[in-house]
C-alpha positions as CSV (number, residue, x, y, z in Angstrom):
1,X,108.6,101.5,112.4
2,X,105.8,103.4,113.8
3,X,103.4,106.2,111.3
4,X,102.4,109.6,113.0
5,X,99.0,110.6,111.4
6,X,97.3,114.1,111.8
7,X,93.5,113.8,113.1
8,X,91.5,116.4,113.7
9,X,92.8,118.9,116.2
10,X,94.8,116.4,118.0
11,X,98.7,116.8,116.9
12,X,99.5,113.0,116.2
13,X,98.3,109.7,116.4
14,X,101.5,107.3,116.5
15,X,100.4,103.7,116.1
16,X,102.6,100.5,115.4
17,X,103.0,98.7,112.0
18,X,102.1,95.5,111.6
19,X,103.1,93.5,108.5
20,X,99.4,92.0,108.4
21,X,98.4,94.8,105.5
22,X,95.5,96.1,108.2
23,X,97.5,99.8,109.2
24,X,96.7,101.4,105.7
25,X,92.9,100.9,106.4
26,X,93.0,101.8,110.1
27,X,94.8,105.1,109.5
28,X,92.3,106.0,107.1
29,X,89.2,105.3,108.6
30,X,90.9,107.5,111.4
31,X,91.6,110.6,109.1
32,X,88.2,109.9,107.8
33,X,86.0,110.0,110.9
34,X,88.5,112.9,112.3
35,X,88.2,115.1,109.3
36,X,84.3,114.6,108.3
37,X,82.0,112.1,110.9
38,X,81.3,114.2,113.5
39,X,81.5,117.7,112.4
40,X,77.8,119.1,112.6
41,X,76.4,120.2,109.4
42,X,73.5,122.1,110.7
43,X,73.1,126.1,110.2
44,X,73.9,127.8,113.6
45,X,70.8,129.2,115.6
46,X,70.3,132.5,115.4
47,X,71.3,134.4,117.9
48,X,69.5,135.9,121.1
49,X,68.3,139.4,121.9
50,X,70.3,140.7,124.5
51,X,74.2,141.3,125.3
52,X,76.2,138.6,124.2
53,X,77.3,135.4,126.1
54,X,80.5,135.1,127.9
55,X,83.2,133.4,125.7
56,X,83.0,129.3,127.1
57,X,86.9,127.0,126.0
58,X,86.5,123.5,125.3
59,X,85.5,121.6,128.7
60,X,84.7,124.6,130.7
61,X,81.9,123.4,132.0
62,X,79.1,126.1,133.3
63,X,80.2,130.0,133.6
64,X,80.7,131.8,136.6
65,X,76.6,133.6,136.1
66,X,75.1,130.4,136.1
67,X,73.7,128.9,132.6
68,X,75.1,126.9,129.8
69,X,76.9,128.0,126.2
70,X,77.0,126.6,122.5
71,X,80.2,124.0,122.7
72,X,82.0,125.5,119.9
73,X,82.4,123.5,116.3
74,X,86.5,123.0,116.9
75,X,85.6,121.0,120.4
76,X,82.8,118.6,118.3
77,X,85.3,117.9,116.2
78,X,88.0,117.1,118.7
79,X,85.6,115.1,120.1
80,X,84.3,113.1,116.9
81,X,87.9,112.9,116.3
82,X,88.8,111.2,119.5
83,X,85.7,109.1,119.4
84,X,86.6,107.8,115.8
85,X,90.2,107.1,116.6
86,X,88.6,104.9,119.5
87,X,86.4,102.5,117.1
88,X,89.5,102.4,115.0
89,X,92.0,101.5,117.2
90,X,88.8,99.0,118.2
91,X,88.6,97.8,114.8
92,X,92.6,97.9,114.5
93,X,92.9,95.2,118.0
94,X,90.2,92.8,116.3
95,X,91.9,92.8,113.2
96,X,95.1,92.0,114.7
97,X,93.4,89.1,117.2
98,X,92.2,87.6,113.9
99,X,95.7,87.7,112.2
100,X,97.3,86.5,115.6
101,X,95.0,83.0,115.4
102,X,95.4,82.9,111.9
103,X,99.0,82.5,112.2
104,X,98.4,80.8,115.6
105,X,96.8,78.1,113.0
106,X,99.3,78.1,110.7
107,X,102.0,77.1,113.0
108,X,99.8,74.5,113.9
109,X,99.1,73.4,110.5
110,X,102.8,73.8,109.5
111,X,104.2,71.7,112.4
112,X,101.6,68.8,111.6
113,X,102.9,68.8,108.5
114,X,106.9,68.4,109.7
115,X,109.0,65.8,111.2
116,X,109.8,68.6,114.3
117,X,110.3,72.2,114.3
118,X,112.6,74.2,111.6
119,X,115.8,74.9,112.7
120,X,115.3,78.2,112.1
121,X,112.1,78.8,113.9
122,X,108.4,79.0,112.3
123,X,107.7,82.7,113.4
124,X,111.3,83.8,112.2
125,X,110.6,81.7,108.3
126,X,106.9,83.4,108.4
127,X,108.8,87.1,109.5
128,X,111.0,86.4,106.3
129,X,108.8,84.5,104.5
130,X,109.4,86.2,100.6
131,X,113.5,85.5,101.3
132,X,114.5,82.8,99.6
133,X,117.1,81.3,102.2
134,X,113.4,80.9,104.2
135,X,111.3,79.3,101.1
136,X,114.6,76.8,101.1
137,X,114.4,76.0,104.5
138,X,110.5,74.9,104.0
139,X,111.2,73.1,100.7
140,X,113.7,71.0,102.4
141,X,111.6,70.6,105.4
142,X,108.6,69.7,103.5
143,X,110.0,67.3,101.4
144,X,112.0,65.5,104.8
145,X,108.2,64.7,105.9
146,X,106.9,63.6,102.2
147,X,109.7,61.0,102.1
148,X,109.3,60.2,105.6
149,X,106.0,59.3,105.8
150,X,105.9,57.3,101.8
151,X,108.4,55.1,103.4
152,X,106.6,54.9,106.9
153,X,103.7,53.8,105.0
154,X,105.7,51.0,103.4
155,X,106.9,49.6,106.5
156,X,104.5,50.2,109.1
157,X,106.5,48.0,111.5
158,X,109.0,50.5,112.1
159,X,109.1,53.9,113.2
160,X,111.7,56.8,112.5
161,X,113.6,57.9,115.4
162,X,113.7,62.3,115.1
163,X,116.5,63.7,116.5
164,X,116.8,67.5,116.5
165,X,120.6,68.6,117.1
166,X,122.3,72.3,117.5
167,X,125.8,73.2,116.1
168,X,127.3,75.6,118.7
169,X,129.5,77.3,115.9
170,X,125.9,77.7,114.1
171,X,122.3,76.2,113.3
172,X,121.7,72.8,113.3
173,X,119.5,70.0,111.6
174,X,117.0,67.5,112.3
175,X,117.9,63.3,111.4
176,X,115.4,61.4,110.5
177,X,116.1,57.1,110.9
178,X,114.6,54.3,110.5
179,X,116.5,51.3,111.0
180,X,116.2,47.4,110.9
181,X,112.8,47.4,109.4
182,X,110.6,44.5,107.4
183,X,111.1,46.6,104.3
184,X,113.9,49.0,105.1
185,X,117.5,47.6,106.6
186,X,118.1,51.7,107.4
187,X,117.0,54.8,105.7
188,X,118.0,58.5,106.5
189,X,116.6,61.5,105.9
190,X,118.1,64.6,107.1
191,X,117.7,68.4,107.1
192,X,121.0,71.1,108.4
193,X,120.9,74.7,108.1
194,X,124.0,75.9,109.5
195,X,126.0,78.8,109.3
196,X,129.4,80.2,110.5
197,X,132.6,80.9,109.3
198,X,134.0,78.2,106.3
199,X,136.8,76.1,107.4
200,X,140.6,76.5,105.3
201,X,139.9,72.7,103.6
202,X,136.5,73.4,102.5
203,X,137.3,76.7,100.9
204,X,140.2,74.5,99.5
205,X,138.0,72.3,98.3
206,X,135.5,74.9,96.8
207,X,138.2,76.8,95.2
208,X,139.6,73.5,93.4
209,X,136.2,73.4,91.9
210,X,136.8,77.1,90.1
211,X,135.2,79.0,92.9
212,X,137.1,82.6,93.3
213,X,136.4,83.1,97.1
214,X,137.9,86.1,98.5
215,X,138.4,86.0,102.4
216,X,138.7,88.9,104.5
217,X,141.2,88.2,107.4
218,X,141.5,84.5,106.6
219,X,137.6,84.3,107.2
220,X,134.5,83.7,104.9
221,X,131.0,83.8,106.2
222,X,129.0,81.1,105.2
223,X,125.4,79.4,105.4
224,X,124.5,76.1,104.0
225,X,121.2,74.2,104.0
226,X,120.0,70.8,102.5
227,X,117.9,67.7,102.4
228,X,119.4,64.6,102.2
229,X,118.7,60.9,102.2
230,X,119.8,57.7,101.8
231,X,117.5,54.7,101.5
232,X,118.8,51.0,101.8
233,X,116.5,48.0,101.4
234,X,116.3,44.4,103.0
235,X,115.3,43.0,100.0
236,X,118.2,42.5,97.0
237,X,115.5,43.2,94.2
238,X,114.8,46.4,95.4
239,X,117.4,49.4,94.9
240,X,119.0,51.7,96.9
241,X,117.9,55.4,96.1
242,X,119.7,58.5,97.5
243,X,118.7,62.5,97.1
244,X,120.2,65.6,98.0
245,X,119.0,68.9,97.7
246,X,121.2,72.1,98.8
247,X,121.5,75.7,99.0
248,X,125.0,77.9,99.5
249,X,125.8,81.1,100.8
250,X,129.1,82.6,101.1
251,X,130.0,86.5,101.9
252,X,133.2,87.9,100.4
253,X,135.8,90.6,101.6
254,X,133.6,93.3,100.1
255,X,130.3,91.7,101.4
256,X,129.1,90.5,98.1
257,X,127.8,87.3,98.2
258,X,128.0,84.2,96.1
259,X,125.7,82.0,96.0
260,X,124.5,78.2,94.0
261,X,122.1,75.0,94.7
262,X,123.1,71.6,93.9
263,X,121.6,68.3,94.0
264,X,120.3,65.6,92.6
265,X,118.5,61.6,92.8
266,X,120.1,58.4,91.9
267,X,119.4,54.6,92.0
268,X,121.7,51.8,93.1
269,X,120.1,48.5,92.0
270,X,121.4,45.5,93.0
271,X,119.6,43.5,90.3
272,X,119.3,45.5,86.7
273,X,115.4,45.9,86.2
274,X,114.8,47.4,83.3
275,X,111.2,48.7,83.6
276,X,112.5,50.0,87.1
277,X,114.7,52.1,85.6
278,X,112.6,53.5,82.3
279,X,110.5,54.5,85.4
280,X,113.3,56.3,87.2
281,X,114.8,58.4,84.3
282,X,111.5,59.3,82.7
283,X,110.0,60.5,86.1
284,X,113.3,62.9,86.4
285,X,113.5,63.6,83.2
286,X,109.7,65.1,83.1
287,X,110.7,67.0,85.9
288,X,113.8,68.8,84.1
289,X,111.6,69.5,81.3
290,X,109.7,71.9,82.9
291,X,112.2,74.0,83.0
292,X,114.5,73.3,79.9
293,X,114.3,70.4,77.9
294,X,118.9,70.7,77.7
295,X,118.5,70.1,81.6
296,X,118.0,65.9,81.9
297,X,120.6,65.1,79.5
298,X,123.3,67.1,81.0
299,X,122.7,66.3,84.3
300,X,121.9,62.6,83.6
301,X,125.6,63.0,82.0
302,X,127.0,64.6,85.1
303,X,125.5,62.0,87.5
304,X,127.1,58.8,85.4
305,X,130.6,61.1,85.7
306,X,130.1,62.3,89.2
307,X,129.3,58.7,90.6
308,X,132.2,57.2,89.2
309,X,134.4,54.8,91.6
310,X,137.9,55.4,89.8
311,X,139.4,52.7,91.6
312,X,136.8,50.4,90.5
313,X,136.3,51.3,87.2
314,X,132.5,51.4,87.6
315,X,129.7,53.8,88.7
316,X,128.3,53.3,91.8
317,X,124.6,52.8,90.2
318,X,122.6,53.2,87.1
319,X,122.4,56.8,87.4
320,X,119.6,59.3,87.5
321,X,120.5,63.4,87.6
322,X,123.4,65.2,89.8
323,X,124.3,69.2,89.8
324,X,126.0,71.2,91.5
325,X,127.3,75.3,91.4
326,X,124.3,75.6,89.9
327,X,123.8,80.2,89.8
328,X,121.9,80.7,86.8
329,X,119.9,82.0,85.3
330,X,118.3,83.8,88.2
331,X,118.0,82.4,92.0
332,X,114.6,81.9,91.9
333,X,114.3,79.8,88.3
334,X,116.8,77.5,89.9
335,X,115.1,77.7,93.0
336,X,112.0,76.5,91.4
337,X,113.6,73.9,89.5
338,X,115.4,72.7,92.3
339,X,111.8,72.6,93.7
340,X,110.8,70.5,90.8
341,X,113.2,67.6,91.5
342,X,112.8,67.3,95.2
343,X,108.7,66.9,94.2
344,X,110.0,64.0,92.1
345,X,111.3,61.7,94.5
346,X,108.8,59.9,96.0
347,X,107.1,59.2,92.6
348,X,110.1,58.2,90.6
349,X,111.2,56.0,93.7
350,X,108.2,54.5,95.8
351,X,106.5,52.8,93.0
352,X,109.1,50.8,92.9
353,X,109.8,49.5,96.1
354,X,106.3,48.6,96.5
355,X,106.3,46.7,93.5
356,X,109.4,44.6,94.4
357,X,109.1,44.6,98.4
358,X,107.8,41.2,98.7
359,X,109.8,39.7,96.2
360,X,111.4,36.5,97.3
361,X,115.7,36.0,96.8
362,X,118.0,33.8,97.7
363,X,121.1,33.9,100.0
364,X,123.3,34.4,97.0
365,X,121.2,37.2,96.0
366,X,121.4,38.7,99.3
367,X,125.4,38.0,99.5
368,X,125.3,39.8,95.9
369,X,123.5,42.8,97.8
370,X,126.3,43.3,100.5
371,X,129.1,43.1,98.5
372,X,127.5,45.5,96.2
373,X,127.1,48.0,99.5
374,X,130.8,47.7,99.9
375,X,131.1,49.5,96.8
376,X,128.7,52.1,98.2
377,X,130.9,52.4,100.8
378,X,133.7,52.6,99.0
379,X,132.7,56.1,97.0
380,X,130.7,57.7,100.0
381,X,134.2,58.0,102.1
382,X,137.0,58.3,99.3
383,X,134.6,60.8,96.8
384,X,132.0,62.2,97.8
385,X,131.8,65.8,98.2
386,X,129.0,66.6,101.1
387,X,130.7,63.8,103.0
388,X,134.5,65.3,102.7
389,X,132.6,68.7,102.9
390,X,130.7,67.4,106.5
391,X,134.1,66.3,107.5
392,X,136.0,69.1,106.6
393,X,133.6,71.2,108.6
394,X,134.0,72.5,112.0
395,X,130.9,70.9,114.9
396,X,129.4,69.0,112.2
397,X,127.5,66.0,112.9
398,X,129.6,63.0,112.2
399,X,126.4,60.6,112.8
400,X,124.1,62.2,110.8
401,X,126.8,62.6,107.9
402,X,127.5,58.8,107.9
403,X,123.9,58.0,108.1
404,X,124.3,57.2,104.4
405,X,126.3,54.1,105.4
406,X,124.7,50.8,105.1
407,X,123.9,48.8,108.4
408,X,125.9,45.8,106.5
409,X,128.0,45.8,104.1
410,X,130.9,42.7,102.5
411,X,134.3,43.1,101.1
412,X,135.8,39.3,99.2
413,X,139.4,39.5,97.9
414,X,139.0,39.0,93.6
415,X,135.2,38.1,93.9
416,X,133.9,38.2,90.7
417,X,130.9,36.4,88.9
418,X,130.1,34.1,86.0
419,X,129.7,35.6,83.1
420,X,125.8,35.8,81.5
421,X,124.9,35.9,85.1
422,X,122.5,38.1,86.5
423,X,125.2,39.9,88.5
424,X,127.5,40.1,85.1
425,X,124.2,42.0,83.8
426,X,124.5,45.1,86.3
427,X,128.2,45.5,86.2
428,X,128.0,46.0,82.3
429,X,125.5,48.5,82.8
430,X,128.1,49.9,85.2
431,X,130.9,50.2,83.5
432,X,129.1,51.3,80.1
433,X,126.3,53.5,81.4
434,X,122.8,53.1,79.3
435,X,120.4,56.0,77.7
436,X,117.1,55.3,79.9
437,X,114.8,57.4,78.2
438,X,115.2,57.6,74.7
């Protein structure tokens, strides 16, 4: 968008906006000097005896007799006019070098601060910076590096390997893995943004869930973004966490757009520990209270339900908070609350793998461990919906969608242990899911 300003005599000045907030002062300093600056003030002399002087124009020069006239008052103020638009369009450049390293800085700053580059570029999130689909895209990029480099710090042995990928149908994502570790057997953390046209079994799969999704031509626009992870340990005392946090787009026939978040953070003990899981809950549940104190109990409810291997008769863990279509009441309070949990990861989950990392076990324990992961297993391919949902989905990943499968898992036929042992302990709190908090 360009601005045409009058200045003096001149017709126009036409200069570029800029989103830096600098134009507004620029354009008025211009008017300013045009209008006022260098007009002279002074009383004209009085004039000499004798006939008058020939009539001089603006850049005449000398007359034809010989001698020099009075530059008229219209040419000093062309010329202030002129000369003030040049030391503003002076001041303008400087002000827009300054802004230029600023953001030069930033960028630097900003990809410092992340595993690799946003999918979506860091000039095109700062061009659309107050959109939320942008403030997502940082939220889940941020918190891919917060997690990354807690867990880094516990294992300093290993190293994630950072693969950035593209999706040719649209977007892309960045996996994060670190794998056969002194502390960590594997653990994921990924980013996607992608976008493109939904596939007929997803918008099956939507619909089923009560969405009304009205395609134009068979087709529905979509664009999806998230942070996921899943986090499995070497050592059977301490649990396996997972987190998601996502953000959906969809335009209709009529170009309306729906839209939701969902997410949510659960533990997977293999042992029951429980001071480890007081820790859990309460840290999750402080984090939904910011925002409505009805929050926590609903979605601790929803997580026991959601995680729930039917074939089993158990839940795949102890719990924690899980939701999903989540569109009121306004984008950005569920944006910010959405913000809230993803904050609350690495406190309600690090503290406890550096309490229990070191911990010594025994190959039964460890035998407990795998057969526990088959469980895992189990509910990740037959259940879960962002796994049937990466699946369903046209280009996707497969490798970064099954990084939330264990390096090692064991299936028995009719295992089962003793009763009053430890490992009777965390199926009872499996079958009949516990009130951490309260």
């Amino acid at each position: 968008m360009c601005q045409s300003v009058p200045c003096g005599l001149a017709d126009s000045v036409v200069i570029d906006d800029r989103p830096d907030g600098t134009i507004s002062e620029v354009l008025s300093l211009i008017i300013s000097v045009g209008r006022h600056t260098f007009i002279p003030s002074a009383a004209p002399a009085p004039p000499r005896p004798g006939p008058a002087p020939p009539r001089r124009h603006c850049g005449a020069g000398a007359g034809h007799g010989g001698g020099s006239a009075p530059v008229p008052r219209g040419c000093l103020a062309a010329a202030g006019a002129l000369g003030g638009l040049g030391l503003a369009l002076g001041l303008w450049r400087r002000q827009a070098a300054l802004a230029a390293a600023r953001e030069d800085e930033e960028e630097k700053e900003l990809r410092q601060r992340f595993m690799a580059p946003p999918v979506s570029g860091l000039r095109e999130l700062r061009r659309r910076r107050r959109e939320l689909r942008s403030r997502m895209e940082l939220l889940i990029m941020e918190t891919q590096a917060e997690v990354c480099r807690a867990l880094a710090d516990l294992d300093p042995g290993a190293s994630f390997a950072v693969d950035s990928w593209e999706r040719k149908e649209g977007g892309g994502g960045i996996s994060c893995v670190l794998q056969d570790g002194e502390v960590f057997e594997k653990a994921g953390v990924n980013v996607s943004v992608v976008s493109g046209l939904l596939s007929e079994e997803a918008a099956r799969q939507m619909r089923s869930r009560g969405k009304s999704l009205k395609a134009k031509d068979g087709k529905l626009p979509f664009c999806a973004m998230g942070v996921s992870s899943v986090i499995h340990p070497k050592n059977p005392h301490v649990p396996t966490m997972h987190f998601n946090y996502r953000y959906f787009e969809i335009e209709e026939a009529d170009g309306t757009k729906q839209w939701w978040f969902g997410g949510g953070t659960d533990l997977t003990p293999t042992y029951l520990n429980e001071e480890d899981a007081i820790h859990f809950h309460k840290t999750l549940k402080e984090a939904c209270d910011k925002h409505d104190l009805k929050l926590y109990p609903k979605y601790k409810k929803w997580c026991d339900d959601y995680f729930y291997i039917k074939h089993r008769g158990e839940r795949r863990g102890i719990g924690g908070i899980f939701f999903d279509d989540m569109d009121s009441p306004s984008k950005e309070e569920v944006f910010q609350f959405v913000k809230s949990c993803a904050k609350a990861v690495v406190p309600c989950y690090i503290p406890i793998v550096k309490k229990h990392c070191h911990d010594s076990f025994t190959p039964e324990e460890k035998l407990w461990q795998q057969l526990r992961r088959g469980r895992y297993v189990e509910f990740n391919l037959v259940y879960d919906r962002g796994t049937k949902f990466g699946l369903l989905t046209p280009g996707s990943r497969i490798e970064s969608i099954l990084m939330s499968l264990p390096l090692t898992a064991r299936w028995e036929y009719m295992h089962n242990p003793p009763e009053s042992s430890k490992e009777a302990e965390i199926l009872e709190v499996l079958r009949n899911p516990k009130d951490w908090v309260h």
